[in-house]
C-alpha positions as CSV (number, residue, x, y, z in Angstrom):
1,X,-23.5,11.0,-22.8
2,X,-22.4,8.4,-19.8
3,X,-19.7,8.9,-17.8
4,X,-17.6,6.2,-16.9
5,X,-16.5,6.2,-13.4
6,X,-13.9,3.9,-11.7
7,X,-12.7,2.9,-8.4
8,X,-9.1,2.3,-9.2
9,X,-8.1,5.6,-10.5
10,X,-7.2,6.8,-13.7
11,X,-5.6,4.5,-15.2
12,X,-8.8,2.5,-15.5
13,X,-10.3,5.0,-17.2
14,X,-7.5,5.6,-19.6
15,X,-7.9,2.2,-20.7
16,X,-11.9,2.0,-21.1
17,X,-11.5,5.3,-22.5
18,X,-9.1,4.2,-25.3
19,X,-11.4,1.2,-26.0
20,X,-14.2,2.9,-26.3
21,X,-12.3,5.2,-29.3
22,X,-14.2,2.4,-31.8
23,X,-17.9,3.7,-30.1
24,X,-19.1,7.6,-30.6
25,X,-22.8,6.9,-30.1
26,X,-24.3,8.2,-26.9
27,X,-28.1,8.0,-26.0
28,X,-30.1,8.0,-22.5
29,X,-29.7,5.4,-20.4
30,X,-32.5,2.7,-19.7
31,X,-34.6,2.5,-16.7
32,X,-35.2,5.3,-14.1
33,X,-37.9,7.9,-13.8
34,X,-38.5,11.4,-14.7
35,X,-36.0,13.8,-13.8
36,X,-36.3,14.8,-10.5
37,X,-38.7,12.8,-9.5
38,X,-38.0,10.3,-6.1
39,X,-36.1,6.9,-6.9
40,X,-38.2,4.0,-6.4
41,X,-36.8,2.1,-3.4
42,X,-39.0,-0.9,-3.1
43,X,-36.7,-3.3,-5.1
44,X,-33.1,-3.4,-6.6
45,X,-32.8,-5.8,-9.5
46,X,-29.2,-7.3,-9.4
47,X,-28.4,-9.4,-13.2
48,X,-25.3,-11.8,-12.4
49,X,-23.1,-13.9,-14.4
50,X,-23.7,-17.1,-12.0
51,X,-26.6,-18.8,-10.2
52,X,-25.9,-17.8,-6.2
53,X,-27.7,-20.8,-4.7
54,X,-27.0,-23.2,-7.5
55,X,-26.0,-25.4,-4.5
56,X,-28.7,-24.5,-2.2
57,X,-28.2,-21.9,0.7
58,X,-25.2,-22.8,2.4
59,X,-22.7,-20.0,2.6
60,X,-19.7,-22.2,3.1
61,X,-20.4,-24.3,0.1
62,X,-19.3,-21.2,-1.8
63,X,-16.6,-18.5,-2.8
64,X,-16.2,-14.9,-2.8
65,X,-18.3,-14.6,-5.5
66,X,-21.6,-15.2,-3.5
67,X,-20.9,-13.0,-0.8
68,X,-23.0,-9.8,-1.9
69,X,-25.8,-12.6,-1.9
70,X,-25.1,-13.8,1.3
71,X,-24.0,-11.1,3.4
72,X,-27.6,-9.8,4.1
73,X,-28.8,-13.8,4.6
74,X,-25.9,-14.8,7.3
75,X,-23.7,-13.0,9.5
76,X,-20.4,-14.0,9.9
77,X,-17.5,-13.5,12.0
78,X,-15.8,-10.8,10.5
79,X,-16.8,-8.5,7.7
80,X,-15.3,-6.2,4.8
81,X,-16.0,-2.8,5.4
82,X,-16.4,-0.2,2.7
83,X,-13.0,0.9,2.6
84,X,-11.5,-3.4,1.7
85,X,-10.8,-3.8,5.9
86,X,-11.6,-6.4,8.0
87,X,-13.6,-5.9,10.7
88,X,-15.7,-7.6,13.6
89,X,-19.1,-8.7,12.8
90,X,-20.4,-11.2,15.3
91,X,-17.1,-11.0,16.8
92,X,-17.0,-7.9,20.0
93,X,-13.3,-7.8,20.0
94,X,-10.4,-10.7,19.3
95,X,-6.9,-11.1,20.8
96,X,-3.6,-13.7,19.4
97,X,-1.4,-15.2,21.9
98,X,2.3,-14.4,21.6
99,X,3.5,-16.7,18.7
100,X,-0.1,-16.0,17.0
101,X,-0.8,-19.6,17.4
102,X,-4.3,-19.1,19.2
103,X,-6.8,-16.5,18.4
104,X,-9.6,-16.1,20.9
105,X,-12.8,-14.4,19.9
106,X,-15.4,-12.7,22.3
107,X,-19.1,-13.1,20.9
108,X,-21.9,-10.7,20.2
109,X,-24.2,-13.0,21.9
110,X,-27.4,-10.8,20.7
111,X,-27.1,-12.1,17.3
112,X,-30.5,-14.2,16.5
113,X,-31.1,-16.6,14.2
114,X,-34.6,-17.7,12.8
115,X,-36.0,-20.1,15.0
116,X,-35.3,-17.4,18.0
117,X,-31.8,-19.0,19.5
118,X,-28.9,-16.4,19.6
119,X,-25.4,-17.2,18.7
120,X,-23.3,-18.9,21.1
121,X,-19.7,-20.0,21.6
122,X,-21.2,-23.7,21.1
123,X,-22.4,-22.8,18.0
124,X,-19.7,-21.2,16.7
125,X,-17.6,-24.3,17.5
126,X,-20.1,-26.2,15.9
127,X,-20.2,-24.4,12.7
128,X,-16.1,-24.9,12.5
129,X,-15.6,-28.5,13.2
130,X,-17.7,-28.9,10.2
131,X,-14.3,-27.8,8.3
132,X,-13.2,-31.2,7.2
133,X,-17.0,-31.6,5.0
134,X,-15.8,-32.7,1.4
135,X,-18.3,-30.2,-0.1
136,X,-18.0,-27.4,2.3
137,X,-15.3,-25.4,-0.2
138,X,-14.6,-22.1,2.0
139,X,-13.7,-24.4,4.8
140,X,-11.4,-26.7,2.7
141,X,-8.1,-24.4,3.9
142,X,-9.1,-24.9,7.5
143,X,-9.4,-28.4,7.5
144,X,-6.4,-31.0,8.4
145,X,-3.5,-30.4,6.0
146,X,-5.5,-26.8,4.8
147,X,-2.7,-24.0,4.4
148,X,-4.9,-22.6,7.6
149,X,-5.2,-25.2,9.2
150,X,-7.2,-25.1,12.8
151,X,-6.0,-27.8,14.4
152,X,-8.7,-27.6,17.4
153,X,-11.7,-25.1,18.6
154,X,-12.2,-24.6,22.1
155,X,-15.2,-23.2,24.1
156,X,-13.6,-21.2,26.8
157,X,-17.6,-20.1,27.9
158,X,-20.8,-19.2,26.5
159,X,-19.4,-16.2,24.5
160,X,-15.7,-16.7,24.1
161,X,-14.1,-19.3,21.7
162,X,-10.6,-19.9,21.0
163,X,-9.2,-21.2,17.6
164,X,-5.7,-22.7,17.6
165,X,-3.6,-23.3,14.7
166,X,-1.2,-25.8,13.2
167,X,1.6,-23.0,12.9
168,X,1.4,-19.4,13.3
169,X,-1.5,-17.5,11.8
170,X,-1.3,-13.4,11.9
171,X,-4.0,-12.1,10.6
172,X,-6.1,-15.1,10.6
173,X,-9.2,-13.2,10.9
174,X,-9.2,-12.1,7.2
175,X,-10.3,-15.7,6.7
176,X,-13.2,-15.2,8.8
177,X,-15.1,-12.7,7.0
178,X,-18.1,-14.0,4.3
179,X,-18.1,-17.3,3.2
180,X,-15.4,-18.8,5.9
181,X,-17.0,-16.7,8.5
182,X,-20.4,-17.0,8.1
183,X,-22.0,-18.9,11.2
184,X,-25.4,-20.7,10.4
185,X,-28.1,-21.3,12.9
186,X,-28.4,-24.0,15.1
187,X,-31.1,-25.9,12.8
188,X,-28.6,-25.4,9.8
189,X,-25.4,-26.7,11.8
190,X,-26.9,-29.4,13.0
191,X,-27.6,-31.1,9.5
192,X,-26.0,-29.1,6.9
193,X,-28.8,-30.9,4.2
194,X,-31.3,-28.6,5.9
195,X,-29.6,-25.1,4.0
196,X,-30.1,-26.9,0.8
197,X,-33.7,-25.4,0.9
198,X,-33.7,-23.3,3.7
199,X,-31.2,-20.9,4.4
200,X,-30.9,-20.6,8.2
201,X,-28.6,-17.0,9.2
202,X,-29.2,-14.1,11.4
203,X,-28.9,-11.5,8.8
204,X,-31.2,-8.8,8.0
205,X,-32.6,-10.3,5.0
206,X,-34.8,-13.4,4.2
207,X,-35.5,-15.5,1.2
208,X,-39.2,-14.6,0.0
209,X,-39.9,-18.2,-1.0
210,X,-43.1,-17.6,-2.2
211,X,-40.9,-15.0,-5.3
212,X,-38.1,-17.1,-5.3
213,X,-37.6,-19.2,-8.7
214,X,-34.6,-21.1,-7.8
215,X,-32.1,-20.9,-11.0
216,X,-34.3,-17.7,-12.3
217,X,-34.6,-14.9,-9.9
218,X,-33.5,-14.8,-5.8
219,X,-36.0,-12.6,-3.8
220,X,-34.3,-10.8,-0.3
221,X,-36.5,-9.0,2.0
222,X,-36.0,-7.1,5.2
223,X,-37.2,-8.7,8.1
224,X,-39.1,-6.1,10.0
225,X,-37.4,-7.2,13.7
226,X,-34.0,-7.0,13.1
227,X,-32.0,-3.9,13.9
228,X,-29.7,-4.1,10.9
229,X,-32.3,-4.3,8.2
230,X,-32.3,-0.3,8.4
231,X,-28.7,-0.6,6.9
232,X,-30.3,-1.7,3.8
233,X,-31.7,1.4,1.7
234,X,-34.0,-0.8,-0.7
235,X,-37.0,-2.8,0.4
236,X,-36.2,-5.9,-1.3
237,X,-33.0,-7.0,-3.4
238,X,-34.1,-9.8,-6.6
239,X,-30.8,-11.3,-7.8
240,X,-31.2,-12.2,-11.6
241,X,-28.8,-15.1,-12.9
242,X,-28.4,-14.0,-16.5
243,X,-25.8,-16.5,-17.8
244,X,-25.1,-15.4,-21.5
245,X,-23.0,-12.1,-21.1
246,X,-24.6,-10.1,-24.2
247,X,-27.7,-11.0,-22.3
248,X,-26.1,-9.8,-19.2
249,X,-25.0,-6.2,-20.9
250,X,-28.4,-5.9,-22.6
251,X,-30.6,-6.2,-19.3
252,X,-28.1,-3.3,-18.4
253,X,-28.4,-0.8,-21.0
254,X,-32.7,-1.7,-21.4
255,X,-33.1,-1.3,-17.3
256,X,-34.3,-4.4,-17.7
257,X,-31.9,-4.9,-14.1
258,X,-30.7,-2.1,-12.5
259,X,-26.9,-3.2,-12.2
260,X,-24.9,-6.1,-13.8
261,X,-21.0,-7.5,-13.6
262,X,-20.3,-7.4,-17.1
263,X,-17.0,-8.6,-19.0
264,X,-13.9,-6.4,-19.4
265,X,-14.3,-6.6,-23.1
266,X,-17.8,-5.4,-22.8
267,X,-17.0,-1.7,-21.1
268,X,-17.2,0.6,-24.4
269,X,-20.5,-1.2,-25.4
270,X,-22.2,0.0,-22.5
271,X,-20.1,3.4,-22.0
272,X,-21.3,4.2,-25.4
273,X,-25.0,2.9,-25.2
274,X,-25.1,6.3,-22.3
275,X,-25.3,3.3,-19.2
276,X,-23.6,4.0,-16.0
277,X,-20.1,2.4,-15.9
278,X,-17.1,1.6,-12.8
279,X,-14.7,-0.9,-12.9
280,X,-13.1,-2.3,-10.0
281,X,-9.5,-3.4,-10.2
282,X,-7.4,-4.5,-7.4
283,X,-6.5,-8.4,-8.7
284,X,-3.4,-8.7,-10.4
285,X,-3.1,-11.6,-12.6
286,X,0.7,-13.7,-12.4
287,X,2.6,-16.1,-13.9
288,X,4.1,-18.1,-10.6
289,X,7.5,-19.4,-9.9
290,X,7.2,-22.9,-8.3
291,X,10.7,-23.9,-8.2
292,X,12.7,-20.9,-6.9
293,X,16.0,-22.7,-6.4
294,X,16.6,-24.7,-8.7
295,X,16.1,-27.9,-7.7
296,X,13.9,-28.9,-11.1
297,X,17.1,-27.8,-13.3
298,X,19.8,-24.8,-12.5
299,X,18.5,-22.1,-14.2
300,X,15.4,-21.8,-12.3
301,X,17.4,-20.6,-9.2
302,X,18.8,-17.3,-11.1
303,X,16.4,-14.8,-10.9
304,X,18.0,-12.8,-14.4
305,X,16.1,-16.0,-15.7
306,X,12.8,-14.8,-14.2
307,X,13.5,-11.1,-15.5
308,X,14.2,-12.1,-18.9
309,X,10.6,-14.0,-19.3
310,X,9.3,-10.8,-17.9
311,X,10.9,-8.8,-20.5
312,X,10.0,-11.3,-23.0
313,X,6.3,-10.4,-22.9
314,X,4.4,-8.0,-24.9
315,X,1.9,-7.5,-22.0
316,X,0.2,-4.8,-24.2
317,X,-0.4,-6.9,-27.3
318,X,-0.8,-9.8,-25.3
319,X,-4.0,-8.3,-22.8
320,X,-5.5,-6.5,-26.0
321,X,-5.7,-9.8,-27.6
322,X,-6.9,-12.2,-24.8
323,X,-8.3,-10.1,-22.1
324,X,-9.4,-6.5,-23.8
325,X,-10.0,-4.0,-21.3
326,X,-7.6,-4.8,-18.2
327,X,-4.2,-3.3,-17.7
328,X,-1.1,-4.9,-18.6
329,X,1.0,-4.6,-15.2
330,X,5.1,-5.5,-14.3
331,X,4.2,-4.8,-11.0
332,X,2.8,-7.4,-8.4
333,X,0.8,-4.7,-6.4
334,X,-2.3,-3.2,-7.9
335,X,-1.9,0.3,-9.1
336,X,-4.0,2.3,-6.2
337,X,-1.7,0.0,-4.0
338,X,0.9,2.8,-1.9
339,X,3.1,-0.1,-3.3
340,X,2.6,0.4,-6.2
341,X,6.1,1.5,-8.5
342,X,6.1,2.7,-11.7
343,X,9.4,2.3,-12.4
344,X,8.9,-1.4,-12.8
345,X,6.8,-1.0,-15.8
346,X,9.3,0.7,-17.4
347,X,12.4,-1.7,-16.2
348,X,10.2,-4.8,-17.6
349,X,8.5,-3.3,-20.5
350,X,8.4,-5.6,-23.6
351,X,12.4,-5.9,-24.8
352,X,13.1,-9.4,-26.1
353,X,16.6,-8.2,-27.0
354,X,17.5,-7.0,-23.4
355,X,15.8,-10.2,-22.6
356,X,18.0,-12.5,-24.4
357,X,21.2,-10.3,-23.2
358,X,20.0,-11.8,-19.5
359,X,19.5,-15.2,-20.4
360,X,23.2,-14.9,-21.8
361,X,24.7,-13.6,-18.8
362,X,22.8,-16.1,-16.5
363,X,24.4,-18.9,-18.7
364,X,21.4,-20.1,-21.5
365,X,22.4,-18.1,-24.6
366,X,20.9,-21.1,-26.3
367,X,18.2,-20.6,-24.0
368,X,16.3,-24.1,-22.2
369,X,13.0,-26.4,-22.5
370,X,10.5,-26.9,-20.0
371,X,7.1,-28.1,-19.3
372,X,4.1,-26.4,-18.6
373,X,0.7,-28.1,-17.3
374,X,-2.8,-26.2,-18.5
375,X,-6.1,-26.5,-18.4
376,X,-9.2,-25.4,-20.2
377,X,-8.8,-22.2,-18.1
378,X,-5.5,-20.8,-18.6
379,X,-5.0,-22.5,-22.3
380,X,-5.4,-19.4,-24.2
381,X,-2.8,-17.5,-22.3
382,X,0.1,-20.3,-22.2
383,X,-1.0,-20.1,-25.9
384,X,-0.7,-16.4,-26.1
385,X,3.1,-15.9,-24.1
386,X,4.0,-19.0,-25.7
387,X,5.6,-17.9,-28.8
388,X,7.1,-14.7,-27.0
389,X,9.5,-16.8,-25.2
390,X,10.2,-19.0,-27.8
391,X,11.3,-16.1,-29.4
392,X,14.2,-15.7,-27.2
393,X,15.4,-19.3,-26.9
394,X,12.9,-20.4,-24.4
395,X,11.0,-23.7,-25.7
396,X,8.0,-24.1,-23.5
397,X,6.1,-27.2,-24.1
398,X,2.7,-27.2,-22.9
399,X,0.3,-30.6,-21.6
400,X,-3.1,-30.5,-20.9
401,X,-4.0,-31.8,-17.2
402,X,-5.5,-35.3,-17.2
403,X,-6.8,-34.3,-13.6
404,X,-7.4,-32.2,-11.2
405,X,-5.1,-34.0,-9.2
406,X,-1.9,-33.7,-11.8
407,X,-2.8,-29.8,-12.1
408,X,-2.1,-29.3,-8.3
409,X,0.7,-31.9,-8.2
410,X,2.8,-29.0,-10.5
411,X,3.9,-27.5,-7.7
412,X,6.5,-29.9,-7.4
413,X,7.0,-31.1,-10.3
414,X,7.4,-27.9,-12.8
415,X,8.8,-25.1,-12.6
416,X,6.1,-22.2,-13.2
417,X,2.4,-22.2,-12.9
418,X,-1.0,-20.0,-13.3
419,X,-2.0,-17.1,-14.3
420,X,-2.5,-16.8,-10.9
421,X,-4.9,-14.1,-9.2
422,X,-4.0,-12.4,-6.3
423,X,-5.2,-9.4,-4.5
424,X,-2.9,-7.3,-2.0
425,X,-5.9,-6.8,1.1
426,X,-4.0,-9.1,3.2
427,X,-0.3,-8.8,1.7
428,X,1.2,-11.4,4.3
429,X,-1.6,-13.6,3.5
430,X,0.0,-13.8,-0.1
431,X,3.3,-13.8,1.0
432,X,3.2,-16.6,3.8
433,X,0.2,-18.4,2.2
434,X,1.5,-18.1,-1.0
435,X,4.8,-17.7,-2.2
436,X,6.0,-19.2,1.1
437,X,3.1,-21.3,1.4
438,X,1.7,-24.0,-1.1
439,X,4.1,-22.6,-3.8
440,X,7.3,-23.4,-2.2
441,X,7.4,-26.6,-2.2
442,X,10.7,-27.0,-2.5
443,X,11.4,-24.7,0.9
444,X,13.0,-21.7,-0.9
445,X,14.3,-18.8,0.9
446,X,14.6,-15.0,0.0
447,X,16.1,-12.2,2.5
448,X,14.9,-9.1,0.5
449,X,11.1,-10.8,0.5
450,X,11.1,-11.8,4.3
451,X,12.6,-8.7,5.5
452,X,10.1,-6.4,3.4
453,X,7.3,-9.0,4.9
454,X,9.1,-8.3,8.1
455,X,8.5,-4.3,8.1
456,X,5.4,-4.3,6.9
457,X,4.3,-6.5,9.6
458,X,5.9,-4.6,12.3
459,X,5.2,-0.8,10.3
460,X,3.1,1.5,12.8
461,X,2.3,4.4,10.6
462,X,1.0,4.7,6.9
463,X,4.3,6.1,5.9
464,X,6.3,2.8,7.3
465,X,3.7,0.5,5.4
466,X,4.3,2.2,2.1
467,X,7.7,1.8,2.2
468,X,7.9,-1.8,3.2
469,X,4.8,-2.7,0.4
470,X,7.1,-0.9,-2.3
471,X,10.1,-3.1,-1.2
472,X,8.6,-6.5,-1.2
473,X,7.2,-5.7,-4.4
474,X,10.3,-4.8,-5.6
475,X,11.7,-7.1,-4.1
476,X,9.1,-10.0,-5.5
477,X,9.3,-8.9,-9.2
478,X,12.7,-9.0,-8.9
479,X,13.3,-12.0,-7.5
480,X,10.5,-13.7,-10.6
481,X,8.9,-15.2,-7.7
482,X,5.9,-13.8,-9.7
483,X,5.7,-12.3,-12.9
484,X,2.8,-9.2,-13.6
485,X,1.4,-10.0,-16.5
486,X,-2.3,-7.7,-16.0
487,X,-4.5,-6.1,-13.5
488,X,-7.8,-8.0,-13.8
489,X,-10.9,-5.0,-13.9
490,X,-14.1,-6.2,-12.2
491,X,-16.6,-3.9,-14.7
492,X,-20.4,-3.0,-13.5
493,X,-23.3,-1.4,-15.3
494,X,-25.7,0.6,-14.0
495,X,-29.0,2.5,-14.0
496,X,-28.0,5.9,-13.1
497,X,-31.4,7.0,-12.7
498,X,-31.6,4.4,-10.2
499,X,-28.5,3.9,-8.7
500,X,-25.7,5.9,-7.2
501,X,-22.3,5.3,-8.2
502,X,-21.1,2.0,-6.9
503,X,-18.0,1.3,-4.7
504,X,-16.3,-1.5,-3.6
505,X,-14.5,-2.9,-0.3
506,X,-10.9,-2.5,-1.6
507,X,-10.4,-4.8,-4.2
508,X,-13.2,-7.1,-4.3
509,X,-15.3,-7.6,-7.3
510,X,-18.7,-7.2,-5.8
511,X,-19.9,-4.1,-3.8
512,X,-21.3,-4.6,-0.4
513,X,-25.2,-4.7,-0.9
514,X,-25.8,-2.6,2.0
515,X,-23.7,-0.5,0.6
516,X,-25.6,0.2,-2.9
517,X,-27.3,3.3,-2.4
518,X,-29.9,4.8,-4.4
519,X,-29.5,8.0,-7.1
520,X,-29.7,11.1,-5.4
């Protein structure tokens, strides 16, 4: 029988658990040698849901889901550790200036790329002004009008650089880490059209292009001179892309690949086929208040309007339908957060009568009309919480986006948006870049939010910070600037014969490869 372990504590497991009522049958799990005998090291097979290099080997052509391929190709600035924190990587140590409107970094100058250079403040400079590159996607929020905007890169000398911003930036250096962080060689920086075959990084691995079957199977190797390659307990590391995800779950429980990202829908399948199992939750998925003072029509500036859609929503029946194995959430914070509050599950749980009592006593006891854009993406769930606010008065009227450009242009000219992910590593990120950020639009204010935002920022001890995270998100679900509607699980299968239990970097999706160790 497989156990089913999880990252994100047991209320994870409670809810692949209850899923997994439908499957009884347990048998051994695929792959793996005889019992007791040593693990065979000399290649982990990794089955994804996406092509890595689909768009050639540039790191900054890509999102967070590459990073497990890229980290051990590239270095970059800063790094995730194993416990979700950001940390220097090519970067020795890092200081703001007063009004964190400058952020100087001091260089590990060591660092050495293929063709023998090592880094250098030149080439870190050179790497950034590449940030307004139409197809260079991680640097698209540093580039001229970006919500991170870096307005200018100086070299100060050979191993110091100093970034300056647009406006303030406190904690910039969460942006830094893999793929906006990741510095390529000088080869690579020098014509970007080069990484489309060639990857050109300082990292401890290497693309064997000789195994390498580009849309099939990704081939990493050590390389035998650099220090860091002894991080890495496998010999080689073959990323599969295995598209289909039945496909994807069958490689899984066969050991036809030693681990695989799976769906959340898929969890009892493999718990029940006897297949290692840990889901990684951390992203909380939200509906998102874009006019927050009513400036698109009067109701959208009382926040018992916000609390009533809340209430409105079934968020059990809802997830079970559309996204089976996450966990319906009221609360904006993740539930491992030390923000985390229970008590707003309860005050928002499902109550379309309580609901309609607000909406009353905010003024709409007929309730209101709006319109909402979608796309191919979040169709099903406007679909899905349509009819539950209909139900208390609210008509919601949804148009499919002729463009990408009308889907962003919503934030001025609707009222909600999404579902919208967000993950609480960086919680002023979200709060500044986001709800004060390219979702205020209309320049909103809110006390209870800033001054939460506030104490957090200035908390020196764990106890401080778990105070102020429980008031701002109070203090956010309150206010509707967001409403919880699930925390979004990020499921893996795996060879336990092969493979010890994996773990994650707070709440990202993928593990860090170094950090995939073999079954003891």
């Amino acid at each position: 029988m497989s156990r089913i372990t999880t990252a994100r504590g047991a209320a994870v497991i409670a809810a692949v658990a209850a899923s997994a009522l439908v499957l009884s049958a347990c048998s051994g799990s695929g792959g793996g040698g005889e019992s007791g005998a040593p693990v065979d090291t000399s290649k982990l097979i990794i089955g994804l849901d996406s092509d890595q290099a689909a768009l050639g080997y540039d790191p900054v052509r890509y999102g967070t889901g590459q990073r497990m391929f890229f980290e051990g190709i590239y270095d970059s600035l800063f790094r995730l550790d194993e416990e979700g924190q950001v940390v220097p990587d090519l970067v020795t140590s890092f200081e703001y200036n007063e009004d964190s409107t400058q952020l100087t970094l001091d260089l590990d100058t060591e660092a050495t790329f293929d063709d023998g250079s090592t880094l250098t403040a030149d080439l870190v400079k050179q790497n950034l002004d590449a940030r307004g590159g139409a197809d260079l996607s991680a640097y698209s929020g540093f580039a001229e009008g970006g919500q991170n905007e870096i307005s200018d890169v100086t070299v100060v000398d050979d191993d110091t650089v100093t970034l300056t911003f647009t406006r303030p930036q406190a904690g910039f250096e969460a942006n830094l880490v893999m793929p906006g962080g990741a510095i390529v060689g000088p080869t690579g920086a020098a014509d970007r059209a080069t990484l489309d075959s060639t990857p050109d990084g300082s990292g401890p691995l290497s693309i064997d292009a000789d195994a390498t079957v580009k849309g099939n199977s990704y081939l990493l190797v050590k390389k035998e001179d650099n220090p860091d390659a002894e991080n890495y307990p496998f010999d080689s590391y073959e990323f599969r892309p295995i598209l289909d995800p039945q496909a994807r779950v069958n490689a899984a429980i066969s050991g036809e690949v030693d681990l695989a990202n799976i769906g959340s829908d898929q969890q009892a399948q493999v718990e029940s086929a006897g297949t290692g199992l840990v889901a990684n939750g951390g992203t909380v998925q939200n509906i998102i208040a874009f006019d927050k003072k009513g400036a698109l029509g009067p109701q959208w500036a009382d926040p018992r309007v916000y609390q009533a859609l809340s209430m409105a929503i079934d968020r059990e029946t809802y997830v079970g339908a559309v996204h089976p194995g996450n966990l319906p959430t009221a609360n904006a914070m993740p539930a491992d957060s030390p923000g985390f509050l229970p008590e707003l599950d309860e005050q928002y749980a499902y109550d379309p009568e309580g609901a309609k009592e607000l909406l009353a006593e905010a003024g709409y006891p007929d309730g209101f009309a709006f319109d909402f854009t979608i796309n191919q993406g979040s169709q099903r769930d406007l679909e899905a919480l349509q009819p539950y606010w209909e139900a208390i008065g609210v008509k919601m009227t949804l148009k499919n986006a002729a463009s990408t450009e009308e889907l962003f242009a919503v934030v001025s000219t609707e009222p909600l948006g999404g579902p919208l992910p967000l993950t609480w590593t960086n919680p002023l990120g979200n709060v500044f870049g986001v709800l004060f950020g390219f979702a205020n639009f209309h320049k909103a204010e809110n006390p209870d939010i800033q001054a939460a935002a506030g104490a957090y920022g200035a908390a020196q001890d764990d106890a401080a910070k778990e105070t102020a995270l429980q008031d701002l998100n109070r203090a956010i679900v309150d206010s509707g600037w967001l409403i919880p509607l699930y925390e979004q699980l990020s499921p893996w299968a795996y060879n336990e014969a092969k493979v010890a239990e994996l773990t994650f970097p707070g709440a990202e999706s993928f593990p860090i490869l170094s950090a995939i160790q073999p079954a003891s």
